[in-house]
Phi, psi and omega in degrees: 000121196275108170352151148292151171250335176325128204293164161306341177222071199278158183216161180306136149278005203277135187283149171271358101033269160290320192302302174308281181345280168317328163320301192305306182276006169323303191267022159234033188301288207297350169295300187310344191263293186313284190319300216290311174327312181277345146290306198315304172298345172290312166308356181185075181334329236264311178300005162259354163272332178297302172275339179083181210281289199293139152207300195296341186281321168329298161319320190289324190292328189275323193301320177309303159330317196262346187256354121359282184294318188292318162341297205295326189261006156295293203268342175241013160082016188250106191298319217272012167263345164280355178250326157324311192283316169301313182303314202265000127330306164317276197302331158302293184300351163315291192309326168229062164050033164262117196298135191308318192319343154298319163287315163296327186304293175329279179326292144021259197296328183295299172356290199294327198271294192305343208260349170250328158296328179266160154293182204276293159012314198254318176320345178305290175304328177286317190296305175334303169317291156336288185291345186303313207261336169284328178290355196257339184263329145331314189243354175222123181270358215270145145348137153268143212289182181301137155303326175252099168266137177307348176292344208258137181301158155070337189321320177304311188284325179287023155233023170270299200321323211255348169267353151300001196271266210339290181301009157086040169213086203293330195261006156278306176302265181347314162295316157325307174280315213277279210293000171245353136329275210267007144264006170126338168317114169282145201292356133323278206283225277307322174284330190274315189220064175190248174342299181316297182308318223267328169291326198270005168251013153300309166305318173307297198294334198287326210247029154223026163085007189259000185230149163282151170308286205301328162312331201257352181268306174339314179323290200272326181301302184305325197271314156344299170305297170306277196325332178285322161342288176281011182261325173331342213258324209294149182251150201243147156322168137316139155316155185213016154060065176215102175294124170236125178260154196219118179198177174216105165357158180285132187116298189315114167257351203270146202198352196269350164303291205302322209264334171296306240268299190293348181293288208295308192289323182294327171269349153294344194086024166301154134259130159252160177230146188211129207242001139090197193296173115101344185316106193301140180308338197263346188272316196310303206318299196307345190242020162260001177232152189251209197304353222227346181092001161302153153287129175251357171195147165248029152193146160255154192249149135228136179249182195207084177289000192216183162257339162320335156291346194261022149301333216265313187275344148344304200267345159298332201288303168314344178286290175346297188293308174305000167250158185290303181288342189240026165291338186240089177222124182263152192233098186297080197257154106289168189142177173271341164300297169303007165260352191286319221234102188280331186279351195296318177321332228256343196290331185290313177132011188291154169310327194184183164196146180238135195281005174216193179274308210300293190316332160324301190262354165284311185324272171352306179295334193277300209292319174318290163322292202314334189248014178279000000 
């Protein structure tokens, strides 16, 4: 990933237009889930025997989810991020030995409620997105592969890791990451090609049955706990006198990218300040200035663990430009969405973007170095 060149005071590109659009159908989602369900069982009496007494609410809860995502990929005008959100819809059902032809039927069935229930003006704009993601779970059926490929450095040791996490031995994991720290592995490749893999295949395993909910919270508790381990341990630059916050937006729960991303900028010699998941757009803004409204750092980190986030940071980026002290402040973003979507940084209105915590601080330097 080559750095941004881009000025500071980039504003979101998302049209206001889609942006209206996406509201709209925000607030009848949950109508919209009631509809699309209830086609769907007309069309194929079958699924109430098939699914049982919860069956039709399970559907409303998967119809909710897409049409969630179809909003967000609605509003930043990125088709592939609503087929994205269907390929991982697939591979659950895949997974668990449910015929995909229930999901296209679902899509489908959303098709027809949108193309009759909305106005046309915005069915216009959705529909394309719908058909976009039934030609694509149509034609490609596969699994998605493992997180850890033998191609991948380091790979053996990042499935020794995760399969002591798996056996509940948690000071086996840990010891696993402290000797190879103290065979010279740096706290980079230990986050980049150990730790990273070994969480997102987890992640992987929980949403195709082969991992439990409590496996994948064991996981991220346990590894939270080491990784704070290690940071006691990890040795720092000289100061380089440049400050970074680091946060993930509201909703956003996902924080261990982030909490890598603030590790790496502490051992390079940032001062960091790292304000974790979940964080309301107005507090990010108020703690990029101090009591008098100066800028106090000279970058924000923000990650996006879902595309359900990425409206929410659009709209940080845009708060941002609007106050007077944290309008030029440049703002570095991640996630899986912006690694899905390559162009998407550009669309929230951000400075750059990095698809790992290492690329993240060259990116950084660059954008920094510009404003020293």
């Amino acid at each position: 990933m080559n750095p941004s060149t881009m000025t500071a005071r980039n504003t979101s590109a998302m049209k206001l237009e889609d942006r209206q659009h996406a509201e709209a159908i925000d607030a009848i989602a949950r109508a919209i889930a009631e509809w699309t369900v209830e086609r769907q069982y007309e069309v194929d009496p079958s699924l109430e025997r098939r699914y049982g007494r919860d069956g039709r609410h399970l559907w409303r809860a998967e119809v909710r989810s897409l049409v969630q995502h179809l909003a967000e990929a609605i509003a930043a005008d990125r088709c592939d991020l609503f087929v994205h959100q269907a390929r991982w819809s697939l591979a659950g059902f895949l997974s668990r030995d449910v015929t995909p032809d229930d999901l296209s039927l679902c899509l489908r069935s959303l098709h027809e409620v949108l193309e009759s229930e909305l106005p046309k003006g915005i069915a216009a704009r959705a529909l394309p997105f719908i058909d976009k993601a039934i030609a694509n779970i149509g034609a490609n059926r596969d699994l998605p592969p493992s997180a850890i490929s033998s191609a991948m450095p380091n790979a053996s040791l990042a499935r020794l890791y995760l399969l002591h996490l798996l056996q509940r031995d948690q000071q086996s994991a840990a010891n696993t990451i402290f000797e190879a720290h103290r065979e010279g592995k740096s706290l980079a490749e230990i986050y980049e090609t150990v730790i990273g893999p070994a969480l997102r295949e987890v992640g992987r395993m929980w949403h195709l049955q082969e991992a439990s909910v409590a496996d994948e919270h064991y996981c991220t508790a346990a590894t939270q706990m080491i990784m704070s381990q290690l940071r006691a341990r990890m040795t720092k630059k000289p100061p380089i006198g440049k400050r970074l916050l680091a946060a993930s937006v509201g909703g956003d729960l996902h924080d261990i990218g982030l909490r890598m991303v603030s590790d790496l900028f502490e051992a390079d010699g940032w001062d960091t300040e790292y304000l974790g998941a979940n964080m309301p757009i107005e507090e990010i803004v108020a703690s990029l200035v101090d009591e008098d409204g100066h800028p106090i750092f000279d970058l924000l980190a923000v990650s996006a663990g879902t595309t359900l986030s990425v409206r929410g940071v659009a709209a940080l980026i845009d708060l941002m430009r609007g106050h007077p002290g944290a309008s030029n402040v440049p703002v570095l973003v991640g996630g899986g969405p912006f690694a899905a979507i390559p162009d998407l940084w550009k669309v929230v209105g951000a400075d750059g973007y990095a698809t790992n915590a290492v690329s993240a601080l060259a990116t950084a330097r660059s954008l920094v170095g510009a404003r020293v």
